[in-house]
C-alpha positions in Angstrom: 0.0 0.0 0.0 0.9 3.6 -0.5 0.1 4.7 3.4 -3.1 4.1 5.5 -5.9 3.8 4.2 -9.2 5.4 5.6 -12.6 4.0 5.2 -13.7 7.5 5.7 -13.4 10.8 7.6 -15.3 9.6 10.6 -13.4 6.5 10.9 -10.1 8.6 10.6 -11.1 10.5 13.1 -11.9 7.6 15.3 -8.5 5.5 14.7 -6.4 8.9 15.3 -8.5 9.5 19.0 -7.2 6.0 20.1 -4.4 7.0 21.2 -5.4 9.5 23.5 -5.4 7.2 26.4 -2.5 5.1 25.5 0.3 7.5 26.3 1.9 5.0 29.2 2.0 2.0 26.8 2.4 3.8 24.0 5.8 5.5 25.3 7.2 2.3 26.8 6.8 0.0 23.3 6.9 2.2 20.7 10.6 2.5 19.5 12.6 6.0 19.6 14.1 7.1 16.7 18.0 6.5 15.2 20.6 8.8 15.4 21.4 9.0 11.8 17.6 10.2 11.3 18.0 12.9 13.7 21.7 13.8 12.0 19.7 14.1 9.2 16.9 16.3 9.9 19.5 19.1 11.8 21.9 18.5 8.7 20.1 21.1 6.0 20.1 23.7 8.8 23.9 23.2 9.6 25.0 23.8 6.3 26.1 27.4 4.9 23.8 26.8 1.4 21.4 26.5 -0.3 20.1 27.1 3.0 21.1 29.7 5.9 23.4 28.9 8.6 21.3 28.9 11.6 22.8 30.1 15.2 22.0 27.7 17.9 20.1 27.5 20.3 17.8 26.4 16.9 14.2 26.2 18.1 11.8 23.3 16.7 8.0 22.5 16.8 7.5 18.8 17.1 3.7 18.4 15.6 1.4 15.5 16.9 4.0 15.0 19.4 2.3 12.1 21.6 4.9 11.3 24.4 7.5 12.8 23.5 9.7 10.6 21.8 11.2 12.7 19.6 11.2 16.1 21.0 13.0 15.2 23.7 15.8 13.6 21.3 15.6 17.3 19.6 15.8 18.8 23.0 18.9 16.5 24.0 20.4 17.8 21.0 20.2 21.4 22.5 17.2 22.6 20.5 14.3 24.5 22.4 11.2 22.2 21.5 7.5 22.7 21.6 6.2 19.6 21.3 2.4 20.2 19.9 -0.5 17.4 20.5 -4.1 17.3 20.7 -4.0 14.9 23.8 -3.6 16.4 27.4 -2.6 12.9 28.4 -0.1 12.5 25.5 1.5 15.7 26.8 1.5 15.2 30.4 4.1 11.8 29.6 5.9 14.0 27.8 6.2 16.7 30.4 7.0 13.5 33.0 9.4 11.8 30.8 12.0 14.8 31.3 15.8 14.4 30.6 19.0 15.9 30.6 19.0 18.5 27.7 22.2 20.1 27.7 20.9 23.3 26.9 17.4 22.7 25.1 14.2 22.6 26.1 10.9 21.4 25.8 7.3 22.9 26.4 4.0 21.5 25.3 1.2 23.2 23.6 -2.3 21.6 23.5 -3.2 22.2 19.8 -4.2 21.0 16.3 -1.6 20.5 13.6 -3.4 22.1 11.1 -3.8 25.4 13.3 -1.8 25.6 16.5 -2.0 28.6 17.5 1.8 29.8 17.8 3.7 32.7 16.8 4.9 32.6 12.7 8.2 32.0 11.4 9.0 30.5 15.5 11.1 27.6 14.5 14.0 26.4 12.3 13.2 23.3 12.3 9.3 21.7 12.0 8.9 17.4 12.5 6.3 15.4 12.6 6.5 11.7 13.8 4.3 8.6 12.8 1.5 11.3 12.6 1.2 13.1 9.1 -1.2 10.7 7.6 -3.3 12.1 10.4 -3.3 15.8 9.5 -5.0 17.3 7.1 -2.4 17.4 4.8 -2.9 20.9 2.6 -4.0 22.6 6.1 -1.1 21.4 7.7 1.6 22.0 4.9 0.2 25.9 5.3 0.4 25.9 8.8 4.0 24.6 8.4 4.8 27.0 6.1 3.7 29.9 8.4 6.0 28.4 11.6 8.9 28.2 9.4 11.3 30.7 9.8 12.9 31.7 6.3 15.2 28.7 5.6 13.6 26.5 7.6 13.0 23.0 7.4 9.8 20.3 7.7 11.0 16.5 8.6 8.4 13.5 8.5 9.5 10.5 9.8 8.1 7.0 10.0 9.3 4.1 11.9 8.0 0.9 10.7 8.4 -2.8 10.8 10.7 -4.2 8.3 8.5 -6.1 6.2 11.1 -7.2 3.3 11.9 -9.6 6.3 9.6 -12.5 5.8 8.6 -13.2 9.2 8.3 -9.7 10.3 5.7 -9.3 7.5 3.7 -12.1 8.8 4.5 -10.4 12.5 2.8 -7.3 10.9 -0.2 -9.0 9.5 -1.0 -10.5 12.2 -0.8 -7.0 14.3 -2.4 -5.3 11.9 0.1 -2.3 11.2 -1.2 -0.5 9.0 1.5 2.1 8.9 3.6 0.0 6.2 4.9 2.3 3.1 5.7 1.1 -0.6 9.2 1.7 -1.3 7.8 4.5 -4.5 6.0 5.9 -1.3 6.0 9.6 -1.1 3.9 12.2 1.7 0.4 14.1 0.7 1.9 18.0 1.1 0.6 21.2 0.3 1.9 23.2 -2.9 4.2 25.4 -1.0 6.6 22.3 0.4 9.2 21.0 -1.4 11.3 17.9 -1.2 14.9 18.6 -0.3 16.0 14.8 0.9 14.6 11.2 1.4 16.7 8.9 3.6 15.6 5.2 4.5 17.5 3.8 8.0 17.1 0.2 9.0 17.9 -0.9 12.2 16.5 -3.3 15.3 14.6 -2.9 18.5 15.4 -5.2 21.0 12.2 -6.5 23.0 11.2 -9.5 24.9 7.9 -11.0 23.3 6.2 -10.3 25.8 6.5 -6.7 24.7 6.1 -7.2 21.1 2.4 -8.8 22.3 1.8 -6.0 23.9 3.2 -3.5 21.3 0.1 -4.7 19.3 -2.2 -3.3 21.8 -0.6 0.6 20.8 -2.1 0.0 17.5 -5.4 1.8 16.6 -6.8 -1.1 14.9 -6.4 -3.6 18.2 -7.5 -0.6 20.7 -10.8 -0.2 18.7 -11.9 -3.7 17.9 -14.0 -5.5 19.8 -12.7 -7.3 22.9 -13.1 -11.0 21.5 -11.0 -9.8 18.2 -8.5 -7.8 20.2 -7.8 -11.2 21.9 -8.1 -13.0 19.1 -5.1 -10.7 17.3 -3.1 -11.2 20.8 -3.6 -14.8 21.0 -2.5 -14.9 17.6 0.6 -13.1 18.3 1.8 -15.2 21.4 1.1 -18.3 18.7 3.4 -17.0 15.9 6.4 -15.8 18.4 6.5 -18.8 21.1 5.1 -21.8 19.1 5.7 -20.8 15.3 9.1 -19.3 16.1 9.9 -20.6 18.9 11.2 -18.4 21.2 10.9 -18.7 25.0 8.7 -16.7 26.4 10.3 -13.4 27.5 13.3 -14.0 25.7 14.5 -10.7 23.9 13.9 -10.7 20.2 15.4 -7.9 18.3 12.2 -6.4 16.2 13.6 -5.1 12.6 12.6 -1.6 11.8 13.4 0.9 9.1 12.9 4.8 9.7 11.9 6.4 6.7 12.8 10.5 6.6 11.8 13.2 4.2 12.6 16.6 4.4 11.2 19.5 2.9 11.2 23.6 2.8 9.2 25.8 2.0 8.9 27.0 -1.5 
């Protein structure tokens, strides 16, 4: 498939509010994000052309934030973050998760992508992870536009299960991911973005199964089905990874992902 797919705008609607009271799982199973991706995203904004050099500290809004995860690997970086959801409990992990910044920092603002509320041109540096397909994308690629400073750069990201790997496509079937890309796969964005880079990462995630069962349970499709599917998917699960491949239970199996990064500016 080319992204997720929606039945409609309702049900959209209704897979993207399932999260809202996930934020403890969702931030202890759902991976972080590699280095090289975030070497990536800072690189364009490092570099003296085509686009300006930028004088730390830089300052970056993390859109549909959730938890956390990757402001606070911005804000480690030294960058002052906002980190911009639409869930008060998705924030509130955030705001507990804290860190050691070395300089940045990170504040939460309760908000929609698509109008947020904050000053224009207030960040170098705009990301968005494992949300886009959530926004709507023209009203969000102008609301980007307007928080970019002049030079400034948007970064989607994606972490997803490895699927060339045969059995973590049968892993994802069973789970129901629906957040798998084609490899010709390219973001829905306004007219006033523009593509600038496209890097692919691939890397692993070590968990013990029991974690990759309950990894399932962060998905939207498992935390809206009906309770005797939702255990049907989960039995599944603890089928395929202690009897099919037969590891002991709670051993640590290291879960293949690949982080797919585009970056874009504004036009």
């Amino acid at each position: 498939m080319t992204g997720p797919r929606f039945r409609d705008a309702a049900r959209k609607r209704e897979l993207a509010g399932a999260f809202a009271g996930q934020g403890a799982d969702y931030d202890r199973l759902r991976p972080g994000y590699p280095d090289a991706a975030i070497d990536a995203m800072l690189a364009p904004l490092q570099q003296a052309a085509p686009l300006a050099r930028f004088t730390p500290p830089l300052r970056a809004i993390d859109l549909g934030a959730g938890t956390g995860k990757l402001s606070w690997a911005l804000a480690e970086r030294g960058l002052e973050v906002t980190a911009v959801d639409t869930s008060e409990t998705m924030l509130e992990v955030a705001r507990a998760r804290g860190g050691s910044v070395a300089g940045g920092s990170l504040a939460t603002h309760l908000a929609r992508a698509e109008e947020t509320g904050l000053p224009g041109a207030s960040a170098e540096l705009v990301t968005v992870a494992q949300a886009w397909h959530w926004f709507e994308a023209e009203e969000a690629s102008a609301e980007v536009a307007r928080l970019l400073a002049p030079g400034g750069v948007l970064a989607l990201v994606w972490n997803m299960l490895d699927v060339t790997i045969p059995w973590v496509h049968r892993l994802s079937r069973i789970m129901h991911a629906g957040d798998i890309h084609r490899e010709d796969f390219l973001p829905t964005v306004g007219p006033g973005l523009e593509l600038i880079g496209r890097e692919v990462h691939e890397w692993e995630d070590p968990m013990s199964t029991g974690d990759v069962i309950d990894l399932a349970r962060t998905r939207s499709y498992v935390i809206t089905a009906p309770e005797v599917r939702r255990q049907k998917v989960l039995s599944n699960l603890d089928w395929y990874l202690h009897d099919h491949l037969g590891h002991a239970r709670g051993a640590t199996v290291g879960v293949p992902y690949r982080t797919d990064l585009f970056l874009y500016r504004v036009i």
